[in-house]
N, C-alpha and C positions, 0 to 999 in steps of 0.2 A: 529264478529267471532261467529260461532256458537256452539262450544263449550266452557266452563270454567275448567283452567286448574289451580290445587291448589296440591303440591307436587308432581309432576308428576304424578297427576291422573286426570281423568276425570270427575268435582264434577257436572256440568249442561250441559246438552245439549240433543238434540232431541231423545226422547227415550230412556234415559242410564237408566238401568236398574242395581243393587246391585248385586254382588258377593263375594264369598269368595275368597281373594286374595293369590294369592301365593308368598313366598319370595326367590328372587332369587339376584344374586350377580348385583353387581351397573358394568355399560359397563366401558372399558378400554380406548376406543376410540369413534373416532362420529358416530354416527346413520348415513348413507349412502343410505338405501334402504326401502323400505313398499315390504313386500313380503307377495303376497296373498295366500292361501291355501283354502280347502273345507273339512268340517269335517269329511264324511264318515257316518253323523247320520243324523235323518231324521228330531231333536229334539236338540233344545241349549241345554237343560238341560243334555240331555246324554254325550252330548260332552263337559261340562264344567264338570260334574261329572269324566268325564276320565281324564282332562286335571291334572297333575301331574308335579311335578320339572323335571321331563324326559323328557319329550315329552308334551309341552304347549305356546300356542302363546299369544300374549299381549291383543287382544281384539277378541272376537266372536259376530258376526253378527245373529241373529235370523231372519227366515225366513218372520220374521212379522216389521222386522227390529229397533226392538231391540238390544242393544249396551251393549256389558259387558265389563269390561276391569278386564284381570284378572292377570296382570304385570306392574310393573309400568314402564313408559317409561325414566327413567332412570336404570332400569334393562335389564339384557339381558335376554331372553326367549328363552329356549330350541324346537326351532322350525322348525329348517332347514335341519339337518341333515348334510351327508358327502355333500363340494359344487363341481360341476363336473369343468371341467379344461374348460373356456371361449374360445369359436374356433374363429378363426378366420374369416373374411368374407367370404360366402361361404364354409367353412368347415362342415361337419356334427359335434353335440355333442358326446361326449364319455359317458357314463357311468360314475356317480360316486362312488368313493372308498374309502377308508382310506388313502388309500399311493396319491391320486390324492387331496385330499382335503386339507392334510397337506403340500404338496409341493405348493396348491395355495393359501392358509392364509400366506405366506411368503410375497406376492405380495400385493402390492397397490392399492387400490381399485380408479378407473373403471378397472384395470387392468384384475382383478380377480373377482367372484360375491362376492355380499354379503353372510353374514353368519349369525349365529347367535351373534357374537362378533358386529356386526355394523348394525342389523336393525332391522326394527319392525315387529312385524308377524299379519295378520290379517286371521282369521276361520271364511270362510262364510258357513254355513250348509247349507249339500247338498249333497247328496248320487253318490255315480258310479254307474256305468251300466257295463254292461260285453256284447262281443260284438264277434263273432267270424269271425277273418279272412281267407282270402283266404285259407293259408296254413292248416285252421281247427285246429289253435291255438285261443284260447281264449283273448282277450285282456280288460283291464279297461281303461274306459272313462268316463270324464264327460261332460256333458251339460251345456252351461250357465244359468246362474239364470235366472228368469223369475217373481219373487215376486217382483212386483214394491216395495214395501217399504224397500225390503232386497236389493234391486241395488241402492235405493236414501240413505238410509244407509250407505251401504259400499262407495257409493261417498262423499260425506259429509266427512268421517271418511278422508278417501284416502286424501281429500283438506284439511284439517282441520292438519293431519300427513304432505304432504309435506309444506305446510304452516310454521311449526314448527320447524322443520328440516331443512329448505331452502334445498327442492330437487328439480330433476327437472322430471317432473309429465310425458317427454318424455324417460329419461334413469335412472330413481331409480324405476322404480314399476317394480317388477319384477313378475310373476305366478312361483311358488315353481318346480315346473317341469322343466321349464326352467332354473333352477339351479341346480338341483339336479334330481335323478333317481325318479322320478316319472309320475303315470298315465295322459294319454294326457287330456288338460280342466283342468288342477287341480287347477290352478288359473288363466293360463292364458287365459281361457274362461269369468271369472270375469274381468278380465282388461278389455277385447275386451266389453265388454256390456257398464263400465263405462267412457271408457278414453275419449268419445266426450265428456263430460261432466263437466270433470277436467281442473280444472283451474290454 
């Protein structure tokens, strides 16, 4: 295994780099999902500097693929936000809400996505781009990575998490967008780079 793992943190492995840790409350249930996200900074430090009991996920990825973990994986990480209502095959998503979110933490998971109550959050850095459509609406997007050591990172990290968790590397990686109201690429342009790769 390529990383060491000594109270739910991460004390050796490729690249782990020190952070100041945040404390947050111990999960109530099992870890179910890795759900990817992208910082919005061009820079770890900016985005470990914001990262706050509000709004922060369990490890961040540096684009030189350095590894922080700044939650322990027996915490939960305020990372997901409201999660949108899981459609059915061929259905479009809806938007997620307040009133949609808490009607679907009711539910059983694969039933429902994950949340922040059942997974881990992973911040690969990495800016959007704004893009404007047909209608002369504006819209955000991301790009897939492209920093070979920030994609061998986040793989490693990814195997290492469903390893741990016994997921399965086909239906628990989720990209944050696809759960919840967020810009297109937000992570699941991260998975599409790493998933051949995952084991």
């Amino acid at each position: 295994m390529e990383f060491e793992l000594q109270n739910d943190f991460i004390i050796a492995g490729p690249k782990l780099k020190k952070t100041p840790v945040l404390a947050c409350r111990k999960f109530s249930q099992k870890v179910h999902a890795v759900v990817l996200h992208r910082t919005d900074t061009s820079t770890v430090s900016s985005a470990l500097n914001s990262a706050k009991s509000s709004a922060a996920a369990h490890f961040y990825v540096a684009k030189n693929g350095d590894v922080y973990q700044k939650i322990s994986l027996a915490q939960v990480a305020p990372h997901v936000g409201y999660i949108r209502v899981k459609p059915s095959e061929g259905q479009r998503p809806k938007k997620s809400s307040s009133e949609t979110h808490i009607a679907e933490i009711k539910k059983e998971y694969p039933e429902r996505y994950p949340y922040n109550e059942d997974s881990i959050g992973i911040e690969v850095v990495g800016m959007f781009l704004t893009r404007e459509k047909d209608n002369g609406r504006k819209e955000d997007y991301y790009l897939a990575p492209t920093d070979i050591e920030q994609i061998k990172a986040v793989t490693r990290l990814v195997n290492f998490l469903t390893g741990h968790f016994s997921l399965n590397i086909d239906t628990d990686i989720y990209g944050h967008e696809i759960i919840s109201s967020k810009c297109e690429g937000e992570g699941d342009a991260v998975y599409e780079v790493i998933k051949s790769f995952l084991l």
